[in-house]
C-alpha positions as CSV (number, residue, x, y, z in Angstrom):
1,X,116.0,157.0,-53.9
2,X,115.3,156.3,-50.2
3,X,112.6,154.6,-48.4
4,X,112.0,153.8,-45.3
5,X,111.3,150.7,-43.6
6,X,107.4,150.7,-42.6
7,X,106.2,153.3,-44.6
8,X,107.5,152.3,-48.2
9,X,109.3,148.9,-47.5
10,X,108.0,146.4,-45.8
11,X,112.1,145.6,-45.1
12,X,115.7,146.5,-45.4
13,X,118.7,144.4,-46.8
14,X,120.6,142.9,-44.1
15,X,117.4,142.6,-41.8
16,X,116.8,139.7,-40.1
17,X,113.9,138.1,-41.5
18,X,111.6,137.9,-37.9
19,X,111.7,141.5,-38.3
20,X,109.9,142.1,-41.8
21,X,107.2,144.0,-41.1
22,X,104.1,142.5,-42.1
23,X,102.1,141.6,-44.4
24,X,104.2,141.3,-47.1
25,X,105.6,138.4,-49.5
26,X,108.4,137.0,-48.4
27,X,110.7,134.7,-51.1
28,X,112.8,132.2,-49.5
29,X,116.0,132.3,-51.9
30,X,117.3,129.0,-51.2
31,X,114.0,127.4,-52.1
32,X,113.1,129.4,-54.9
33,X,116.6,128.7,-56.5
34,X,115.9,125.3,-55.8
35,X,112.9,124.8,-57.7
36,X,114.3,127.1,-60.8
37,X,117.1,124.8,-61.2
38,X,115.1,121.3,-60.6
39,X,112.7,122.7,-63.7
40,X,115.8,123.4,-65.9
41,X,117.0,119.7,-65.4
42,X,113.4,118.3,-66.5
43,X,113.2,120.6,-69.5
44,X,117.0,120.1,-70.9
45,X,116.8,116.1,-70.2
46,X,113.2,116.4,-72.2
47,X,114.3,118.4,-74.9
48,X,112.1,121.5,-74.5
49,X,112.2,125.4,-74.0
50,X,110.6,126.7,-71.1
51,X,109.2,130.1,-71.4
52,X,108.3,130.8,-67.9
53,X,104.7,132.7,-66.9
54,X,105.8,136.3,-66.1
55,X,102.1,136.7,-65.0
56,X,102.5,135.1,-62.2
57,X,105.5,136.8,-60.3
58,X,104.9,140.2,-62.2
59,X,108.7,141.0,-61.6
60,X,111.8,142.0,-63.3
61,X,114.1,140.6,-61.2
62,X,112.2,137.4,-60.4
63,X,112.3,137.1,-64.7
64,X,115.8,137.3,-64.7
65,X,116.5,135.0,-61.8
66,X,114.0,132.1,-64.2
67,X,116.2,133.0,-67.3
68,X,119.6,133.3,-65.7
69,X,119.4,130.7,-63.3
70,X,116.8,128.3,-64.7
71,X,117.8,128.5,-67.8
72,X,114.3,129.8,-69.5
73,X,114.1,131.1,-73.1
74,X,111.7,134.5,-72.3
75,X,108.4,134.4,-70.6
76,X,105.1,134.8,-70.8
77,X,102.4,137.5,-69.9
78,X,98.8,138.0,-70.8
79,X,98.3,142.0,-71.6
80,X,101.1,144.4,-73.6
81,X,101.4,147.2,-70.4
82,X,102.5,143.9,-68.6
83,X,104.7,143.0,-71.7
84,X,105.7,146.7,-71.9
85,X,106.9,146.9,-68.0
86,X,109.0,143.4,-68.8
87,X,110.5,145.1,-71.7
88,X,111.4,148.0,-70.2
89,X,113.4,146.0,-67.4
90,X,115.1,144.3,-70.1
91,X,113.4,141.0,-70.6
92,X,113.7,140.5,-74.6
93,X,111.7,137.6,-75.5
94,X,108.2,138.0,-74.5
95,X,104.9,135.8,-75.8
96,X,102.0,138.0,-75.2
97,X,99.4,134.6,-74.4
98,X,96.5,136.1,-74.7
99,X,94.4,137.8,-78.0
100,X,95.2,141.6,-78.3
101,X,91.9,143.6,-79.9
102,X,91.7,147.0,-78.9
103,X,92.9,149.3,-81.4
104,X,95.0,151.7,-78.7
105,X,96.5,148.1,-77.2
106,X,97.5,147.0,-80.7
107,X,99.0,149.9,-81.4
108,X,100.7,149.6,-78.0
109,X,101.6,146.1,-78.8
110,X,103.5,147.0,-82.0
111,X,105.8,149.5,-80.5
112,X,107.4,147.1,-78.4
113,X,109.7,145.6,-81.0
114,X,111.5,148.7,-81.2
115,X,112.5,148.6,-77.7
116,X,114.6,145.1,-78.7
117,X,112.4,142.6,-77.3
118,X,110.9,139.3,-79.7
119,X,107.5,139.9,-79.1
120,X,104.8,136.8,-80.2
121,X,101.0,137.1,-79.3
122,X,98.0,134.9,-80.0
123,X,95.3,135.7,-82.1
124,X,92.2,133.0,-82.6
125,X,90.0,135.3,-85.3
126,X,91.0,136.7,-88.8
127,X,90.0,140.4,-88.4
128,X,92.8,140.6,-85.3
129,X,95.5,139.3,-87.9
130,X,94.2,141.9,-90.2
131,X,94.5,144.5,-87.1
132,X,98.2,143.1,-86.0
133,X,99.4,143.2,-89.7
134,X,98.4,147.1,-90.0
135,X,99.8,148.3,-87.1
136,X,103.2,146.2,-87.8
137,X,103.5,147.5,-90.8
138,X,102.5,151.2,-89.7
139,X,105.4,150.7,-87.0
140,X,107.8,149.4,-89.4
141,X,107.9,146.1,-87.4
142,X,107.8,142.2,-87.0
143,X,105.1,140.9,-84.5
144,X,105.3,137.0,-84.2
145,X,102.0,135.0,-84.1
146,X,100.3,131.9,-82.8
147,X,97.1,130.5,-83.8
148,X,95.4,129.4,-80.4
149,X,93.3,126.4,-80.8
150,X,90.8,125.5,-77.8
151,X,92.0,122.6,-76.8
152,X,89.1,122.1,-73.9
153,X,89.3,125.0,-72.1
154,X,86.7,126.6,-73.4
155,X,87.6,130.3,-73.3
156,X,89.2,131.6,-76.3
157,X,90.9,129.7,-79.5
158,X,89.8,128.1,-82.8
159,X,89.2,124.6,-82.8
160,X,92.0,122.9,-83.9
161,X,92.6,121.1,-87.2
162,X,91.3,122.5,-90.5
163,X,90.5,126.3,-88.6
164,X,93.4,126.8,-87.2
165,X,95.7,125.7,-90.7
166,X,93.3,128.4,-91.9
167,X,94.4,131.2,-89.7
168,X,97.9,129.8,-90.3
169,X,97.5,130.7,-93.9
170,X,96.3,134.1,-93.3
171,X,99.2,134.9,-91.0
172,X,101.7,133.7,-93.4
173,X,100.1,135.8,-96.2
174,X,100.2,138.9,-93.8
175,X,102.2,142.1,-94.4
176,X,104.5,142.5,-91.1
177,X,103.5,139.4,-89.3
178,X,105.5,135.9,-89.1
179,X,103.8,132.5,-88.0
180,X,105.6,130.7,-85.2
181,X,103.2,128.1,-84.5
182,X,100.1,127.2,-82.5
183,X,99.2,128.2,-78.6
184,X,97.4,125.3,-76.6
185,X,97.0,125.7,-73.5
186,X,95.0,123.9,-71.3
187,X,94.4,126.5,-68.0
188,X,91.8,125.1,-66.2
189,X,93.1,121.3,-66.0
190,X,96.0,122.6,-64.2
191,X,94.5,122.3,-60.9
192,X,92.3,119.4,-61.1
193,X,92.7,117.5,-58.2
194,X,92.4,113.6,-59.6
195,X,95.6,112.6,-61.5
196,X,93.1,110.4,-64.1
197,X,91.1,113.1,-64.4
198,X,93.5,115.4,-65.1
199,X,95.3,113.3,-67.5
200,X,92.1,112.7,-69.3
201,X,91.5,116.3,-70.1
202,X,95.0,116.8,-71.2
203,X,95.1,113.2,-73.4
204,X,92.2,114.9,-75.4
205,X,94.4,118.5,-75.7
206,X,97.0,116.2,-77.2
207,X,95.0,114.6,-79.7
208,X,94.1,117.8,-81.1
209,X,97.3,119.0,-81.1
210,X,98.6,116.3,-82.8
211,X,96.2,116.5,-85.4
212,X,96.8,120.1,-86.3
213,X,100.1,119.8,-86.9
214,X,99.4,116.4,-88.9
215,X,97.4,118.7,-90.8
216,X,100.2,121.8,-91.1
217,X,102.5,118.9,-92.2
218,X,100.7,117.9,-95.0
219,X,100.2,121.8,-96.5
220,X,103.9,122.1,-95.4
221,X,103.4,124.6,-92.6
222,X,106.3,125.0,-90.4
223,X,105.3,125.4,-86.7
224,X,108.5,126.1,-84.5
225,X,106.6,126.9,-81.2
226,X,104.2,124.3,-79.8
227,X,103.4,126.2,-76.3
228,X,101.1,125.4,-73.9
229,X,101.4,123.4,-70.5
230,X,101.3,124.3,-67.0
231,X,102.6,123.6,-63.5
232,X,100.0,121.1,-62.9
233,X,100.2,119.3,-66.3
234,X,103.6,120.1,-68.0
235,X,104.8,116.4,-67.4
236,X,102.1,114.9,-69.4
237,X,103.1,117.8,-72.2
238,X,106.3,116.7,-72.0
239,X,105.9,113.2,-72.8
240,X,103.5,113.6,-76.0
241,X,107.0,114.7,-77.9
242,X,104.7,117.5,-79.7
243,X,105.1,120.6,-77.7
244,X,108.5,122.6,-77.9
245,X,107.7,125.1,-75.1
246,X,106.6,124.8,-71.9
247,X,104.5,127.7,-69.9
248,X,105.1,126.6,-66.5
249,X,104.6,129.9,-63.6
250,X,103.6,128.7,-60.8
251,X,106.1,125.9,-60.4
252,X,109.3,128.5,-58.5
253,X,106.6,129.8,-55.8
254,X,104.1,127.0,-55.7
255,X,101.4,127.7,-53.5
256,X,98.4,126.1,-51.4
257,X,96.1,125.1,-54.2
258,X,98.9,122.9,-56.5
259,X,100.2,121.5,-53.4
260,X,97.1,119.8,-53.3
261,X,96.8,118.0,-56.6
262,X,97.7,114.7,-57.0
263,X,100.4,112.4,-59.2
264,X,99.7,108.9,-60.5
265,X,100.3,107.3,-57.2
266,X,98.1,109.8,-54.7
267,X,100.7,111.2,-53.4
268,X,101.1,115.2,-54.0
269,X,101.9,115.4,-57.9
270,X,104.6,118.2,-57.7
271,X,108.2,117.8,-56.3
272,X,108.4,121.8,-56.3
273,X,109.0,123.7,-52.5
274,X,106.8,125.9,-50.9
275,X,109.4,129.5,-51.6
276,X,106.7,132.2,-51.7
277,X,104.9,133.0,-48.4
278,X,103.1,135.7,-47.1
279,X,104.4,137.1,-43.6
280,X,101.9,137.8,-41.3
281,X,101.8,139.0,-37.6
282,X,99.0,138.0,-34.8
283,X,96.9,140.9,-33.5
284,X,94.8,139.7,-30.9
285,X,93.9,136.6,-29.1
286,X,91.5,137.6,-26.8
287,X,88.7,135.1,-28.3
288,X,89.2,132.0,-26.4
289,X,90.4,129.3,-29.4
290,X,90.5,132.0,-31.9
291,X,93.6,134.6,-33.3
292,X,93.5,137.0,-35.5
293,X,96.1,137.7,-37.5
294,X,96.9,140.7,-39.9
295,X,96.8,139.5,-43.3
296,X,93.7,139.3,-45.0
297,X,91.8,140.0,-48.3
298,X,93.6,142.9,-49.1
299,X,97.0,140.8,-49.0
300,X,96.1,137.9,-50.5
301,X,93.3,136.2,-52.8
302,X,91.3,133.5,-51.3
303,X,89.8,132.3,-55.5
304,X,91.7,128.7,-54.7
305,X,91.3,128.5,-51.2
306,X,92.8,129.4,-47.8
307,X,96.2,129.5,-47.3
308,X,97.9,126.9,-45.2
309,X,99.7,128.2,-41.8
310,X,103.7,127.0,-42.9
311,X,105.3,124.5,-40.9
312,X,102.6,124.4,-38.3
313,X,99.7,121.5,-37.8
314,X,98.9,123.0,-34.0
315,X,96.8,126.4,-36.0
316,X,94.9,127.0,-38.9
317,X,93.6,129.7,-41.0
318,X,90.3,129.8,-40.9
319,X,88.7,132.7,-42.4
320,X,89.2,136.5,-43.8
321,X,88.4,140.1,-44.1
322,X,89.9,142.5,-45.2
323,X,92.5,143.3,-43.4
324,X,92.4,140.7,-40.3
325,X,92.8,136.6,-41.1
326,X,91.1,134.6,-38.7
327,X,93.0,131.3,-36.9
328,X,91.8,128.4,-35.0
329,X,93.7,128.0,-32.2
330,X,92.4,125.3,-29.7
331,X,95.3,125.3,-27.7
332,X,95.6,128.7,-27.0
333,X,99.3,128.6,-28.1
334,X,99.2,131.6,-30.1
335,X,100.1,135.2,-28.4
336,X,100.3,139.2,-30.3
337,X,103.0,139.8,-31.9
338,X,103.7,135.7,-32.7
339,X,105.0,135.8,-36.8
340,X,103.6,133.3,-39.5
341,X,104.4,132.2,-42.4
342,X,101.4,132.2,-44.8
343,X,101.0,129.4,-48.3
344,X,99.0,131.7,-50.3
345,X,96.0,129.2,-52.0
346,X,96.9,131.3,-55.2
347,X,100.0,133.1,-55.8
348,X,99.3,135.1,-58.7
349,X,96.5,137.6,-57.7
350,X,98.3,137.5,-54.6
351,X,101.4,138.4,-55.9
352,X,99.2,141.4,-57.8
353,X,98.3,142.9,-54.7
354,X,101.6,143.5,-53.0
355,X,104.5,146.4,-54.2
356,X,107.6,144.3,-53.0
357,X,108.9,141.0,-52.5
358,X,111.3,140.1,-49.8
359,X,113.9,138.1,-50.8
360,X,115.1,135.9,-47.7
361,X,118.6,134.0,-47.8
362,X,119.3,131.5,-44.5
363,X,116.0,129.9,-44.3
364,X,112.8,131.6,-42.9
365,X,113.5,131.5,-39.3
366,X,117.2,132.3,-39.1
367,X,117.8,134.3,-42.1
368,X,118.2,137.4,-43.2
369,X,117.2,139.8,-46.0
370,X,119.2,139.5,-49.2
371,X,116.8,142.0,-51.8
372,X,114.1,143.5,-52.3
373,X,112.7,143.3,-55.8
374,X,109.5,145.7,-56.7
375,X,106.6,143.8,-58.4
376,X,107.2,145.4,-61.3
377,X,104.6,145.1,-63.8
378,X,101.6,145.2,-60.8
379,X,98.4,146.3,-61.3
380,X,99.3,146.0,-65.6
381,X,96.3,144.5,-66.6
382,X,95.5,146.2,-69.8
């Protein structure tokens, strides 16, 4: 197949990276092996699997890279046509986090296993083990489960304990279906800006964690997977000696919004680079102080924030529309046609809205295009 550059490729291989065209997401290599590799240390030296947040990235190829470099055990994703597009590309071990309940998604869901790949989803209510059980069996196939306890998010799960060793049971006792353990994860104290805070919501997530699986002991319930965690969080996970897998996404991009949450000390909690960014090119400067700049809310989302301008303290991103950013330029040091290198404040609807991803080698300044990966499983979200 053939594209060309501009119309169906925001870039070719062996391009220097100045003349991406723009916008589009731009990976540097070096950086994004970096962080794969620094994650891998952390999880062998604590003992843990990592089972990497596919939902994030959305692509194949950036999968592979997490497994084959960073040493992950499969991934995550939330919906089975996102599950479905991972299989496809050859990703075998995949942990649908999310509850499955339409009958034509189930059904969906249960085919996968015959296309090689592990497949484990969540349930948190006994007429969807009931459903998964039907369809496994109507398919001929094992689905894996995990009983999802709410551990303080608030947005799906049973609460933990005596419920969730309930739905254990019934999972166990299910035609087609295999218990693997509990799902808690903790979403929304992943980007909570005060370390104490944070810790706080997660020390409470532990204790219920530990209690289930005080109580699973005692009715002699084996619970392989303990999954939850986050980019934000994962350390404190980590130390509680309870969970065997971490869900960590976020961590081999990183973007604005995490590099703004702090560690014990105050200082930025996370040790991970900056290797995602989002290329973008300035259209006009004829507003005294201002620029404009050409990627806006149809490039990027703006849920955690505005992106930060890379590398630069002399400009800043202001504002958006849809397709024009908006800069603060004081100075007037900004002319058309001047490239920057865009944090996105949230990488993963970002990464949603976009077909390719550039894959830099050589730094962002000097280098020059090593791939282009396609986001593979965009716009799955059903």
């Amino acid at each position: 197949m053939t594209f060309e550059v501009g119309y169906d490729v925001p870039a070719a291989v062996g391009m220097a990276a100045g003349q991406i065209i723009s916008p589009a997401l731009v990976i540097d290599l070096d950086a994004f092996e970096r962080n794969l590799i620094s994650m891998q240390r952390q999880v062998q030296q604590a003992g843990v699997r990592l089972r990497t947040h596919g939902k994030m990235h959305k692509s194949a190829d950036v999968a592979r890279a997490q497994i084959e470099i960073g040493g992950a055990c499969g991934i995550c994703c939330q919906k089975p046509s996102e599950a479905e597009a991972f299989a496809r590309a050859g990703i075998k071990d995949i942990l649908i986090s999310n509850q499955v309940r339409q009958p034509a998604m189930i059904d969906r869901l249960a085919r996968l296993p015959k296309m090689g790949a592990r497949i484990i989803v969540c349930v948190d209510d006994a007429a969807n083990i009931a459903e998964l059980s039907d369809a496994a069996v109507r398919h001929g196939v094992e689905i894996e489960v995990l009983v999802e306890i709410d551990c303080g998010m608030g947005r799906c799960g049973v609460p933990h304990g005596a419920p969730a060793a309930n739905l254990a049971q019934q999972i166990l006792a299910a035609a087609g279906l295999r218990f693997s353990g509990i799902q808690a994860y903790h979403g929304s104290a992943q980007h909570i800006r005060s370390y104490a805070e944070r810790k706080a919501k997660i020390d409470i997530a532990i204790e219920m964690v530990r209690e289930t699986l005080g109580l699973f002991d005692s009715m002699g319930i084996q619970c392989p997977i303990v999954g939850g965690a986050g980019t934000g969080t994962y350390p404190l996970e980590t130390a509680s000696g309870l969970y065997t897998e971490l869900q960590c996404g976020s961590y081999a991009f990183m973007d604005a919004d995490y590099g703004r949450i702090e560690g014990a000390n105050g200082h930025p909690v996370t040790t991970f680079e900056n290797a995602l960014f989002l290329a973008s090119t300035v259209m006009s400067t004829a507003i005294p102080g201002r620029a404009a700049c050409d990627a806006g809310l149809k490039s990027q989302s703006l849920d955690s924030g505005l992106p930060l301008v890379f590398g630069r303290d002399d400009v800043e991103y202001i504002g958006a529309s849809d397709e024009h950013g908006v800069l603060s330029d004081p100075a007037g040091v900004l002319k058309a046609g001047d490239r920057l290198m865009l944090v996105p404040g949230h990488c993963d609807p970002t990464c949603n809205l976009h077909d390719w991803y550039v894959g830099v080698r050589g730094g962002l300044d000097d280098g020059v295009v090593e791939c282009l990966w396609p986001v593979t499983a965009r716009g799955k979200s059903f």
